[in-house]
Every structure is written in C-alpha cells, then in structure tokens.
N, C-alpha and C positions, 0 to 999 in steps of 0.2 A: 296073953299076947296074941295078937295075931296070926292065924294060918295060910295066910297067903303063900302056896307055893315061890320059891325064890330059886329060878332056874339060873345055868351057867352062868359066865360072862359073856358068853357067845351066842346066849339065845336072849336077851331081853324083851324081846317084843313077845314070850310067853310070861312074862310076868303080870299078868294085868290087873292084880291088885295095888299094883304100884302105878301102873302106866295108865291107871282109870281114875286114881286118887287124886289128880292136880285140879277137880273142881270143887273137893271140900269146901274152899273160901275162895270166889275168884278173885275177889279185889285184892288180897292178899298176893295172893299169887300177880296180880298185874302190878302192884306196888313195889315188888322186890326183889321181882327176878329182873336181871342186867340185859338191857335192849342188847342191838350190835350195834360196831363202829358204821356210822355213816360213808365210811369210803368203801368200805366192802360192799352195805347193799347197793352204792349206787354203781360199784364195779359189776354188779349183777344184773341189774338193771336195764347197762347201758350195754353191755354184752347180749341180752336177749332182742330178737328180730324186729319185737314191737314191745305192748305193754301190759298185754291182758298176764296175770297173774294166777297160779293156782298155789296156794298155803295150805299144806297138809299139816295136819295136827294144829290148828292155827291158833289154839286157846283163846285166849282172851284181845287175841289180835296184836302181841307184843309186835310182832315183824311185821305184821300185815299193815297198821299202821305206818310201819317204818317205808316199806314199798309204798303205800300210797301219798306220805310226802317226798318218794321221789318220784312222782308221778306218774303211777302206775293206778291200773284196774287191779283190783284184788279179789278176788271169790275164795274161799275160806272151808273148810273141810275139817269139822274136828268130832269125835267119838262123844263126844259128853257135852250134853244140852246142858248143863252148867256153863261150862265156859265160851259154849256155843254164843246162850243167850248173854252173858255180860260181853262179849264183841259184836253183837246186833246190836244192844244198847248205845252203841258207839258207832253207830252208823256205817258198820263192817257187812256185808252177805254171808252166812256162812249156812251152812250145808252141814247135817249133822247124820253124819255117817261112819264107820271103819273105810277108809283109805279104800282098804284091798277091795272094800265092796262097794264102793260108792257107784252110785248111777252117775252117770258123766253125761246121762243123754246124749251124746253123739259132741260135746260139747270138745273145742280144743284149745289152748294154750300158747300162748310163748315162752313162759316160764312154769316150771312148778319149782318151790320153794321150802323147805322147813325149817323149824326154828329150834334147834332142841330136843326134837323130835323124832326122825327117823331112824332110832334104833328102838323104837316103838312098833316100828314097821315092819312086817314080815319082809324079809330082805327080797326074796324072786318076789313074789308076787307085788309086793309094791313098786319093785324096780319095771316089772313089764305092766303094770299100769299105769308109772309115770310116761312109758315111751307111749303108750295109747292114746294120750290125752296131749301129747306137746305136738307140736306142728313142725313140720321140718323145717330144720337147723333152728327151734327151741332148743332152750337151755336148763339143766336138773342142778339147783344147787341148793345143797342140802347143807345147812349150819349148825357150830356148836359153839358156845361160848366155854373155853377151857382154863380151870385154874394151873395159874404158874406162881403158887406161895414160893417164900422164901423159905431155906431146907426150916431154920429155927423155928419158923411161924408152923410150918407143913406140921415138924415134930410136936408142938405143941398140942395143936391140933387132935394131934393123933392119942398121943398122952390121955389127954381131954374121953375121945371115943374110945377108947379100949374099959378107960373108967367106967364110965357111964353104962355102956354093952360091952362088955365082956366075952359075953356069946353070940354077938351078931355076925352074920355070915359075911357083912361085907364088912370093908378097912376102909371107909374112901380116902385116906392119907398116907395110906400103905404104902402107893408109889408114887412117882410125880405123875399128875392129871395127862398129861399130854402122852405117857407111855401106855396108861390106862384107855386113854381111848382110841391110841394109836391102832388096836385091833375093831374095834368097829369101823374107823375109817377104813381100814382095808377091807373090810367083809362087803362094804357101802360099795366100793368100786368095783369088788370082784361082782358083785350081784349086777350093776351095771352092764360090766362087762358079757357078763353071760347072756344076756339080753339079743345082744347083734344089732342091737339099735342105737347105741350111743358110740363118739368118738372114746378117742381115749383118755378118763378123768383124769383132772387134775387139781390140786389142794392150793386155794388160794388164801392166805394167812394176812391178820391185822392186828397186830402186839396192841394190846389198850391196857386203862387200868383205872378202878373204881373204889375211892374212897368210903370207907360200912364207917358207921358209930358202930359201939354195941347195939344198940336194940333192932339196927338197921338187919345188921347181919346173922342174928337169931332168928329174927323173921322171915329172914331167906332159909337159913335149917328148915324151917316148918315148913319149908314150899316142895320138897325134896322128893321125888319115889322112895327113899329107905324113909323118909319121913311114918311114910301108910303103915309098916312092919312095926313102929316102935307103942306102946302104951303107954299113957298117960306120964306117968309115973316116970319111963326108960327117959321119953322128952323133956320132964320136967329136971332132969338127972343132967340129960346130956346139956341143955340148954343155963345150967347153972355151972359145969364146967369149962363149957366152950366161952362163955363169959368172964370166968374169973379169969381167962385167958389173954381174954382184950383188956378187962381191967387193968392186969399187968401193964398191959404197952400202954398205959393213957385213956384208954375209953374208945380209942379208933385208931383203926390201921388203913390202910391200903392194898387190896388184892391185885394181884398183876394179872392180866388174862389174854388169853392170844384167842381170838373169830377165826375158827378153821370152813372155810365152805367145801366139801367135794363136790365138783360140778364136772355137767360132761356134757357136749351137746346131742342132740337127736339126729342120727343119720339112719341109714338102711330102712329095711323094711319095713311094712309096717307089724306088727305085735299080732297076733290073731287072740 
C-alpha cells in the first residue's frame, strides 16, 4: 500500500501525495469531476473590479474555462505539468508552479479564484500571497463543490467504504459533506483574516444537482486524493461495492450538491 503520510483534517495541504496525485490521468480527471453552477461564477465575476483572472491550482482548467466563458482573462497557476499541459492544450495559460512560490513578476489581478483547491494551499502563506497579487478592492474566491447525499444513499455509501478499507484513515461518509468541510472553510477565512488585507469573508452558496450512471460515478472515485493512498486491489474492492450500490437503485442516482465560495475583497495595506 502506499506511504504517503496522511496528516490531520486541519492540515491537508501537508499531504502531497494526495494533493500531487490529480495528474495521473488528466482527461479523466476533466471528464468527471462536476464544473460549478453558472450563477455563482458569474456572481464572482461580476463582483470583481474588472476581468483579468488568476486560478490557483487550475488543473485541467475545469473553472478557468468556466470564467472565461463568462468573459473573463484567466492565467492559471497549477503544481503539476500534467494538468498544467492538458489546460494549454485548451488554449488556457498556465504557469506551473506551488501557489506559495509562484513568481507573479510584479504581475496583478482583479480576481484570484480556486476550484477545489485551496485546502491544498498552505493557509497564511497562500492567503498573503493572494492579497499580493489582487489590486485594490479585487476580489478572493475560493470554491468547493460539496456533496449533500441523501442520509440512505450517504449510509450506503459508507457500508460500501468500511468494506472495502477497513483500515483506511479516512470515512469520507462518516459525516455529512458540508459539516466535514465546514472546518476548512473556517480555517480559509480565519487565514484571510489574519492577513489585514481583506474585508470581511463571506460564504456565498448555490444548491445544484448532478445525475452519475454507474460507470459515470466510479470514475469520479478514481479522481479523488484518498484515491492516491488505495492499491490496486483496495480500488478494484472499493469500486465493486460502491457499484453494487448503484445497481441497487437502477444503475443511476442523483447527487445533490451545494458550490460553496469563500470570498473577501482586498483592502488595507499592501502584504510585504
């Protein structure tokens, strides 16, 4: 099995066997992870000063895309020449660096954005880098698309992953999605906060919901950070229980999901 250390819940941007893992297969990866609702980005959008764009962790361009058909400039920032190059391919810019370190050459913003991303992100250090790079009264919003299963589906689920890994250090149906991540969004605003260069965040929310087949939504398992931790073998385990799961309900369900953004704008000083 794998030894990728697997730190807290409060520190995940020290896991980086997991947080490096999402270039394995990009197309994969762009094929099955869930865009966001089109009224959030454009509420993002249309809330920043102007239009130039900065997407940290930008993978494969899922969001950056999404900003540039609401017409926007995008420049793109992501750790892994994998998914870097499958969003050049696509006629994206990106810039393949760590966040924290990226050269910005002197270079500024009206928005920076993430998609899924920034608890990838060393919390201070990537918070006084986004106020570095945004232009006053820019705007930080940082995205997560969150499952809201139903408790029967959730329990299933979990049935499913307890089987399969037994010893795996995480549950991810242990709790409802939204309590689970309710502490990263807090750590997200408190790092903000500590900053002195952003107003005061706030959580802007868009209830969506995305019909899987089976095969739709096993290939979303395999897009996963706990994905990197499993062996052949734990995946081909888990991916045949989480299936007979769906089979049950018909072959396809529907996941409910709420687009959580925390954003804040850029005020005070500037960051040294």
């Amino acid at each position: 099995m794998p030894t990728h250390p697997v730190p807290g819940p409060d520190e995940p941007h020290k896991a980086r066997g997991m947080a490096e893992s999402f270039g394995t297969d990009p197309g994969r990866y762009d094929r099955s992870r869930p865009r966001y609702p089109d009224a959030l980005v454009r509420r993002i959008a249309a809330a920043a000063p102007g239009r130039d764009v900065l997407d940290v962790g930008c993978g494969t361009g899922i969001a950056a895309r999404q900003f540039r058909a609401a017409g926007c400039t995008v420049l793109g920032v992501d750790v892994d020449a994998r998914m870097a190059g499958f969003a050049r391919e696509r006629g994206l810019p990106v810039e393949v660096a760590g966040f924290e370190t990226w050269d910005d050459a002197g270079r500024t913003f009206d928005a920076v954005v993430a998609g899924q991303t920034w608890h990838w992100i060393d919390p201070a250090a990537g918070a006084a880098k986004a106020a570095g790079v945004l232009r006053p009264g820019g705007r930080i919003a940082l995205m997560w698309n969150v499952y809201r299963p139903a408790p029967a589906l959730a329990d299933a689920f979990a049935a499913a992953h307890r089987a399969a890994l037994p010893d795996a250090p995480r549950m991810p149906w242990k709790r409802s999605a939204p309590d689970a991540y309710d502490a990263i969004f807090e750590k997200v605003a408190d790092s903000l906060r500590a900053t002195g260069s952003f107003g005061a965040p706030e959580r802007w929310q868009v209830a969506w919901e995305q019909p899987y087949t089976r095969d739709a939504w096993l290939e979303h398992l395999t897009t996963s950070g706990e994905a990197a931790l499993h062996t052949p073998r734990q995946t081909a385990e888990l991916l045949a229980r989480t299936g007979a799961v769906i089979d049950e309900l018909g072959g396809t369900f529907t996941m409910p999901y709420v687009a959580v953004a925390v954003t804040a704008v850029r005020t005070g000083a500037a960051v040294a």
